[in-house]
C-alpha positions as CSV (number, residue, x, y, z in Angstrom):
1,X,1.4,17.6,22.7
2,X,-0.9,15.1,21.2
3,X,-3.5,17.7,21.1
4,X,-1.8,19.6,18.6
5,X,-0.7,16.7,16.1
6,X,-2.8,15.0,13.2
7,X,-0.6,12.1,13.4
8,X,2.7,10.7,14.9
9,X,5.6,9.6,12.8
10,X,7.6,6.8,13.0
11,X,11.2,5.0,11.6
12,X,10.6,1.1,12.4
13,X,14.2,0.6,11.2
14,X,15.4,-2.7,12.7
15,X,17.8,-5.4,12.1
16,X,15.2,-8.6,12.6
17,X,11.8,-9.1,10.5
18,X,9.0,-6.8,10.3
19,X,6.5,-8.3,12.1
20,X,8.2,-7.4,15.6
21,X,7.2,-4.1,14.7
22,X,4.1,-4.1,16.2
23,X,4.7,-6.0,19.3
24,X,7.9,-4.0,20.0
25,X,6.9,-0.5,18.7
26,X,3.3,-0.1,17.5
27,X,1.7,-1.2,20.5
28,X,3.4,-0.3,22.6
29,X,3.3,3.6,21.2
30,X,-0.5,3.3,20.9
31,X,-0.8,2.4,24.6
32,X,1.3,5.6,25.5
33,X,-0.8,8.2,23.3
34,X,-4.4,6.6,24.7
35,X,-2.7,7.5,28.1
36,X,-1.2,10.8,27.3
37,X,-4.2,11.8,25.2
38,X,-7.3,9.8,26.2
39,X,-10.3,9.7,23.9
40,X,-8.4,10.9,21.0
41,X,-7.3,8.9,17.7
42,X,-3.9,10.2,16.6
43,X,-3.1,8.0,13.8
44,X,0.3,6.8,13.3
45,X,2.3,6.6,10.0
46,X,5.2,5.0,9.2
47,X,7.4,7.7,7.0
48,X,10.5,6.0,6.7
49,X,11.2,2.2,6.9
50,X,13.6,0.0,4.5
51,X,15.9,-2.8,5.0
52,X,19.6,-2.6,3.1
53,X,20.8,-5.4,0.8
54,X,24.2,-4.8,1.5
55,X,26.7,-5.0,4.7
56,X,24.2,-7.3,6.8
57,X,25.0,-10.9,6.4
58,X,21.5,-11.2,6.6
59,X,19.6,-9.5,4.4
60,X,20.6,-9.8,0.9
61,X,18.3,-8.2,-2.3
62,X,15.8,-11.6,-2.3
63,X,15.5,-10.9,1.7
64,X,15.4,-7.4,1.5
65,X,12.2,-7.9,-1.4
66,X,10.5,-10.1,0.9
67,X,11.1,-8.2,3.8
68,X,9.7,-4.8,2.1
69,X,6.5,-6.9,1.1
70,X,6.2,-8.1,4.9
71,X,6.4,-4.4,6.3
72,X,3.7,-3.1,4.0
73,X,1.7,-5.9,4.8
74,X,2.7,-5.7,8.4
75,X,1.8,-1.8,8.9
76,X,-1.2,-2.7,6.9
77,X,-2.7,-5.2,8.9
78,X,-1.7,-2.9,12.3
79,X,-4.0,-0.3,10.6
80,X,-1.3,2.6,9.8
81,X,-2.8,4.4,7.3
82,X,0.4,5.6,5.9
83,X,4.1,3.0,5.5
84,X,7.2,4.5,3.2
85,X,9.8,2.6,2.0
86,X,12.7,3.9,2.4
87,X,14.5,3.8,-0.2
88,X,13.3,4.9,-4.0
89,X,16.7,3.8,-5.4
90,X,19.9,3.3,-4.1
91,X,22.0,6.4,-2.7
92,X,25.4,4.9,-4.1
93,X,27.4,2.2,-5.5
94,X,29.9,1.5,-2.1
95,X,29.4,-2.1,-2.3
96,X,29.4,-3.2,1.7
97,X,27.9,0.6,3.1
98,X,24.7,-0.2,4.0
99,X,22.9,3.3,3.1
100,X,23.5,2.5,-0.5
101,X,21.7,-0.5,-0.8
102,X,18.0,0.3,0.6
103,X,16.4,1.2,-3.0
104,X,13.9,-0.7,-5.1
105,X,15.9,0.2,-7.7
106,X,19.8,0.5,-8.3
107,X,21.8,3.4,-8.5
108,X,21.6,3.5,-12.2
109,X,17.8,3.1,-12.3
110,X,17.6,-0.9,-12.9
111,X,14.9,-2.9,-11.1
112,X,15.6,-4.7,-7.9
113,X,14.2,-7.9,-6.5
114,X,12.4,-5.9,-4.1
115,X,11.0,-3.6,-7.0
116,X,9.1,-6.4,-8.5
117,X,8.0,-7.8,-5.3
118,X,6.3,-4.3,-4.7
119,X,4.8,-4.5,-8.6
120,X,3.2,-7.8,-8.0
121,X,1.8,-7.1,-4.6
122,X,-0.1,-4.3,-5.9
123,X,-0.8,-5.9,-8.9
124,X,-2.8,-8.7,-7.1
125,X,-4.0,-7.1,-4.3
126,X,-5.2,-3.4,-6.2
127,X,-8.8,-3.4,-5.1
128,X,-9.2,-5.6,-2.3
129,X,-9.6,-4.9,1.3
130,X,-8.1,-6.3,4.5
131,X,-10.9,-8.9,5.3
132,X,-8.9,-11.0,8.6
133,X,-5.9,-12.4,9.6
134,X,-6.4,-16.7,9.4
135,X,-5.8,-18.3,12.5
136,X,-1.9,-20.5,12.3
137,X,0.8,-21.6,13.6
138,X,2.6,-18.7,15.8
139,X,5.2,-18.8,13.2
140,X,2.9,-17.9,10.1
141,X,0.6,-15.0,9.0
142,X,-2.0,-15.6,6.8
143,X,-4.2,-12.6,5.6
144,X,-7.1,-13.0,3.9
145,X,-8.0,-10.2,1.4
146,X,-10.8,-9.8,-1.1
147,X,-14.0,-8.3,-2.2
148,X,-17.1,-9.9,-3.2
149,X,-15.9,-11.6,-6.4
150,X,-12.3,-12.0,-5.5
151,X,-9.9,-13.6,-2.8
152,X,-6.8,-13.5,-2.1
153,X,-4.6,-15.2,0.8
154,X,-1.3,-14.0,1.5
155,X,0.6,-15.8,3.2
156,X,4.3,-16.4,4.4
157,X,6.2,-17.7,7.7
158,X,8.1,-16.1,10.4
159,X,11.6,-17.4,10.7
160,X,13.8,-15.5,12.8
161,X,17.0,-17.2,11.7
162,X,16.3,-16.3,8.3
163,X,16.8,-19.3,7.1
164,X,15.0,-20.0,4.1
165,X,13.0,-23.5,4.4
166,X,9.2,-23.8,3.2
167,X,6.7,-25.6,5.2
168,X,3.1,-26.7,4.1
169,X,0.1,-25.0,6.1
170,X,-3.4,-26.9,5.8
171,X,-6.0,-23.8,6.1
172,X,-8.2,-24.4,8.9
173,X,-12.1,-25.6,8.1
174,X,-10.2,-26.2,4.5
175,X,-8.8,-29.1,2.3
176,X,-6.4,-27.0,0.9
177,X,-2.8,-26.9,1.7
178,X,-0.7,-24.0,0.3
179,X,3.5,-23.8,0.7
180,X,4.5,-21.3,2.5
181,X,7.8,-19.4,3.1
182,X,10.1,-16.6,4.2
183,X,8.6,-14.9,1.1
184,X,5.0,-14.0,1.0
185,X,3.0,-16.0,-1.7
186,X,-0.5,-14.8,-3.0
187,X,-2.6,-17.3,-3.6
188,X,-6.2,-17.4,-5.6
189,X,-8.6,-18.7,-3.2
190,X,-12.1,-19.5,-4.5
191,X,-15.6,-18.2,-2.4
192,X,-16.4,-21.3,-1.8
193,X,-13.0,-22.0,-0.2
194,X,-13.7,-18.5,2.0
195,X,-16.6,-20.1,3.3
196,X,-15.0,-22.8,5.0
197,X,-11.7,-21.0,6.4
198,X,-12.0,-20.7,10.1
């Protein structure tokens, strides 16, 4: 089958963060098709993915923005070249069924949390490439993103409980210390700073 495909799709719908995605389901998938179809790169794209803001006790609109930031980023950094976000707006107004609440926007068209989250990711990051993923703690992920006159870090923690405490992270071969949370932060990082990151 893989011979006949220009890429396999994927849902990477779950009920914990984003980041398990590729531990649990990306690599996982990638070992199967360079067994099932050695020598040949079948991409894989991510066509529908969303968390709802309504229903789960743990995801509410600020969680569901930072968690639609994290599965960009995450399917980024795992090199799929294509991640939707399920969903444009929401389907209804049913205030605890959870397929009403996955949009960036509501069901009347007004901007989300999550909808601004998505504006200023691309925003900052328009223009800059994937450059590596910092060493840390096994509970953070800091990528480092830029070009040759601009650098970004983005950066946020892993906390499964959700709960939504900030911790300081000193960047490695660096004097600087940046807060870091559930939430991803972009943060300006000069080239003389890159230099020194390990």
């Amino acid at each position: 089958l893989l011979d006949h495909v220009d890429a396999v799709s994927v849902h990477l719908y779950r009920e914990v963060h984003p980041e398990t995605a590729i531990e649990l389901d990306i690599e996982p998938l990638r070992d199967l098709m360079a067994e099932f179809a050695p020598g040949r790169d079948v991409p894989i794209i991510c066509s529908e993915w969303g968390y709802s803001a309504a229903g789960n006790p743990l995801v509410d609109e600020d969680i569901q923005a930072a968690f639609m930031i994290r599965q960009l980023l995450t399917t980024y950094y795992a090199e799929l070249p294509v991640s939707i976000w399920y969903d444009w707006r929401n389907d209804c107004t049913i205030h605890d069924l959870d397929e009403c609440h996955f949009g960036l926007l509501t069901h009347d068209l007004r901007p989300k949390p999550a909808y601004h989250a998505a504006q200023e990711m691309f925003t900052t990051l328009t223009g800059l490439s994937l450059l590596r993923h910092l060493p840390s703690d096994d509970a953070d992920v800091l990528l480092l993103f830029g070009d040759q006159d601009r650098y970004v870090l983005v950066a946020w923690t892993i906390d499964e409980s959700l709960t939504l405490q900030s911790h300081d992270v000193l960047l490695l071969g660096s004097e600087r210390t940046i807060t870091v949370s559930y939430r991803p932060v972009f943060v300006d990082i000069s080239p003389d700073d890159v230099s020194k990151l390990e």
